[in-house]
N, C-alpha and C positions, 0 to 999 in steps of 0.2 A: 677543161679538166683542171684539177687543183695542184698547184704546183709545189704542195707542200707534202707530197706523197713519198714517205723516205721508206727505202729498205735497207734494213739492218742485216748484221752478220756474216759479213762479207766472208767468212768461214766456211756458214753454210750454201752461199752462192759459188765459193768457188767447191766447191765440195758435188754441186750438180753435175759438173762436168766430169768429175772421176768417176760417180755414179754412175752416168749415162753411156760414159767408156765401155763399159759392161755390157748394155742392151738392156729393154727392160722386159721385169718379169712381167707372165701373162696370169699368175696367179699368185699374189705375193703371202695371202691367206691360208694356201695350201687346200683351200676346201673347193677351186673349179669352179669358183665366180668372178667375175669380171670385177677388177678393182677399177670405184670413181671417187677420183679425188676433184673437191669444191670447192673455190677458196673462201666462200665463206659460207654457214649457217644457210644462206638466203636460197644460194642455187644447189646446197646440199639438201635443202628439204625436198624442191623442186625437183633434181636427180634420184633422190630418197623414194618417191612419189610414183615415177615412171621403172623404177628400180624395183621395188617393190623387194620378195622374199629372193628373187634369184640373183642379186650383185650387194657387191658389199659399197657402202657409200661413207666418205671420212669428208669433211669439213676442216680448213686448216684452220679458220676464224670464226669462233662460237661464244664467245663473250659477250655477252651484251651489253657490257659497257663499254666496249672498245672500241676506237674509231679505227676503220680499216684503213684510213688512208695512213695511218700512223706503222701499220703491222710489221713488223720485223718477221722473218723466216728465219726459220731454227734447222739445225741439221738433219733432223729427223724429218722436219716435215720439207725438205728438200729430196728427201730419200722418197718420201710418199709420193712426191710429184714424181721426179722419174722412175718408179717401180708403175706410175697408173696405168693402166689400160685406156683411159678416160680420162681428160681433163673438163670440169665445166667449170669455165671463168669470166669474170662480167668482160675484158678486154678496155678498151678505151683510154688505157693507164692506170684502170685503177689496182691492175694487179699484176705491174709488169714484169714481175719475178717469173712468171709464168713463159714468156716468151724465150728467155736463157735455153726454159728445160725442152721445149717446143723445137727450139733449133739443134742442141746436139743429140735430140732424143727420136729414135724412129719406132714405128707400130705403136704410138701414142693417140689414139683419136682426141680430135676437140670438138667441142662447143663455143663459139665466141658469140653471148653476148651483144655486146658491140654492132659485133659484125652484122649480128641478124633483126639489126633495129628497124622497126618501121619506116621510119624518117630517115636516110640516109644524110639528108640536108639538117639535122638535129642533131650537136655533138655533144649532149647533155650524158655523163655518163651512169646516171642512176636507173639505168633500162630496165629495172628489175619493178618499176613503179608505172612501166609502158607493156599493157598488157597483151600486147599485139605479140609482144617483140618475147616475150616470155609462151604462147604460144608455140613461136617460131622456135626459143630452147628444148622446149618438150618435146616436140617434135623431131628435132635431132637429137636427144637422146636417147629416145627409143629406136630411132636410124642407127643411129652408132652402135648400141646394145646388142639389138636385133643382127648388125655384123660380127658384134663378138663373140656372140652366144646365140648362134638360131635355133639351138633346143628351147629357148626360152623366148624367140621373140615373138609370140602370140599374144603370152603374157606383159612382155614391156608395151606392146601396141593395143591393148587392151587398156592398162593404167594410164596411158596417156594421152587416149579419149576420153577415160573418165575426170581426169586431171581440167581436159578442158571446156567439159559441162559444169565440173565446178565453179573454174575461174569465171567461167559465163552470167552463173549467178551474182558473182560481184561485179562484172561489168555493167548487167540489169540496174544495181544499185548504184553506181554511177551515173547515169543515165537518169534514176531518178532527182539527182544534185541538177543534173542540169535543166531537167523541165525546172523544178523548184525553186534554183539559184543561179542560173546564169547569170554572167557577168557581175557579180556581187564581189568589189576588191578585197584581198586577202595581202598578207605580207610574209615573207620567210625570210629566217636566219641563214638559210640555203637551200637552195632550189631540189633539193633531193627530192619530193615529190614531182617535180616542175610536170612530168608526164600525167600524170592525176591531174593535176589541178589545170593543164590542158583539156584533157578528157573530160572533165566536169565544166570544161567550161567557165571558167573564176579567173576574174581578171588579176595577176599579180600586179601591183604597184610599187613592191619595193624598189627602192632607189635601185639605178641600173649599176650606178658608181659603187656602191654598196655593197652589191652581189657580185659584180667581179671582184672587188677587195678579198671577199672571202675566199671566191675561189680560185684565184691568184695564192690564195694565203699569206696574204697583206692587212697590215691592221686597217679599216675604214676610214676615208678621210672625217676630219671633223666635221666638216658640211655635209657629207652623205652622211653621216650619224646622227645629227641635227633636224635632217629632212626625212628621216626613220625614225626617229621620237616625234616630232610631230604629226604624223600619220598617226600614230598609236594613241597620242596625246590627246587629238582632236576627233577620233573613233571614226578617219577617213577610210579607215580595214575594218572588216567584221572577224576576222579571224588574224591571226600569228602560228604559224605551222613553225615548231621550232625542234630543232634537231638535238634531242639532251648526250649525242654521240661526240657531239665538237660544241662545247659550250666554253665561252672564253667572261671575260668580265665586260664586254661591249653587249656582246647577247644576252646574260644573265641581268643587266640594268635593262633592257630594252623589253623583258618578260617582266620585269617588276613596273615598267611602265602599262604595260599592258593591263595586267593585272588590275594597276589602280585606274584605268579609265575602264575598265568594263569591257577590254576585246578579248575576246573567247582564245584561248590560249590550247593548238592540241597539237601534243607531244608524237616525235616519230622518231626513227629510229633507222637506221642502216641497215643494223641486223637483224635477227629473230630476238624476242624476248624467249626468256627461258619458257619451255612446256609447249610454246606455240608453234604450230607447221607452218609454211609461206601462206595458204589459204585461210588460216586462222589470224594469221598477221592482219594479209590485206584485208578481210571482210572489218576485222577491230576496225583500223585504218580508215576505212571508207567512213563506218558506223560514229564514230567519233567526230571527224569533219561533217559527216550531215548532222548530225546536233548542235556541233558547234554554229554551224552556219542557221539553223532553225534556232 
């Protein structure tokens, strides 16, 4: 996990704890739906989804420019967290503001992410790109719903079959990368697909030195930097998966190299773009890398 994950406003952190003195409410909406707070866009769409018309679903992180590892927490949406009914959060560290309200907070259900990864031997924390493990969230949040509200939970256990016929159609298209392009070297700015690009079967080569610098959040030594422009230089990658969420001036040279040798250059992202649901993300997603790689 990246060590450069700061939480801001220690105001609103200590502010959790006075809130949660209270207990939390079971309806903070007043309209008799189950409140789920997400900490970001990603597992908001995905709660959204299984959520459908009978819970109300708020995302603390929807910006699509923003890097969440950067996110600061504000008092209100420290309030959000402990008033949830529902937390879904990726866990692993990437949202550990979460864990405070978890601990002085009771009749809060969760969802971790994390927890519910495939791989348990895997401590990659972009599980939202391991389709297994994204399953495994849907799943429990229809479990969890389905506790908070059994008037409705036919209907959450409905959406969250349907949820996973959908996500099946993009695993099929995965599937199809790896008859096509197995083992075809690719490189990343950071490993945030690393699940994908597992799943498809594509061997990453960027330097190992490299990719821990980053996610240490460490500048790259000069020699691993050297030995990632050459890769790029010499079109020993067919692709560059680069994350425009955390772009600094080592990655933004390393796209401009790419660029001028001819490797297929395809953009990802952390969070949702604006307009798009998780399942419209990752089909883009998938869609994008098989042409890059074709």
């Amino acid at each position: 996990m990246r060590a450069r994950i700061r939480i801001g406003c220690v105001v609103a952190l200590a502010s959790i704890s006075a809130l949660t003195m209270t207990g939390c409410s079971t309806d903070t909406a007043g309209n008799g739906m189950p409140d789920v707070v997400a900490t970001t866009n990603v597992w908001g769409s995905i709660a959204a989804a299984v959520a459908g018309p009978d819970a109300k679903v708020t995302s603390l992180i929807s910006d699509p420019s923003a890097d969440p590892h950067s996110f600061e927490l504000g008092a209100s949406q420290a309030a959000d967290l402990s008033d949830a009914d529902l937390i879904v959060y990726n866990g692993g560290g990437y949202d550990p503001y979460v864990d405070q309200v978890l601990e002085s907070s009771h009749g809060i259900a969760r969802v971790n992410a994390f927890d519910l990864r495939t791989d348990k031997s895997d401590n990659n924390e972009h599980v939202w790109f391991d389709y297994g493990t994204v399953v495994s969230v849907v799943r429990g949040i229809a479990t969890a719903l389905s506790d908070k509200d059994p008037a409705h939970a036919s209907g959450y256990q409905e959406r969250a079959k349907q949820f996973e016929t959908d996500l099946q159609s993009i695993q099929d298209d995965v599937k199809k990368i790896t008859v096509a392009h197995a083992h075809t070297p690719i490189t990343e700015t950071e490993p945030v697909p690393h699940y994908l690009v597992q799943a498809a079967n594509l061997d990453d080569v960027t330097p190992l030195e490299f990719q821990k610098a980053i996610e240490d959040g460490n500048d790259p030594s000069p020699a691993s930097t050297a030995a990632f422009r050459d890769l790029l230089d010499h079109k020993r990658a067919k692709v560059l998966i680069y994350n425009i969420q955390a772009q600094d001036n080592s990655t933004e040279a390393l796209r401009k190299i790419a660029t001028a040798a001819g490797v297929h250059v395809v953009e990802i992202t952390e969070t949702l773009p604006k307009g798009k649901s998780y399942l419209d993300w990752q089909r883009d997603t998938v869609a994008r890398l098989a042409a890059a790689l074709s």
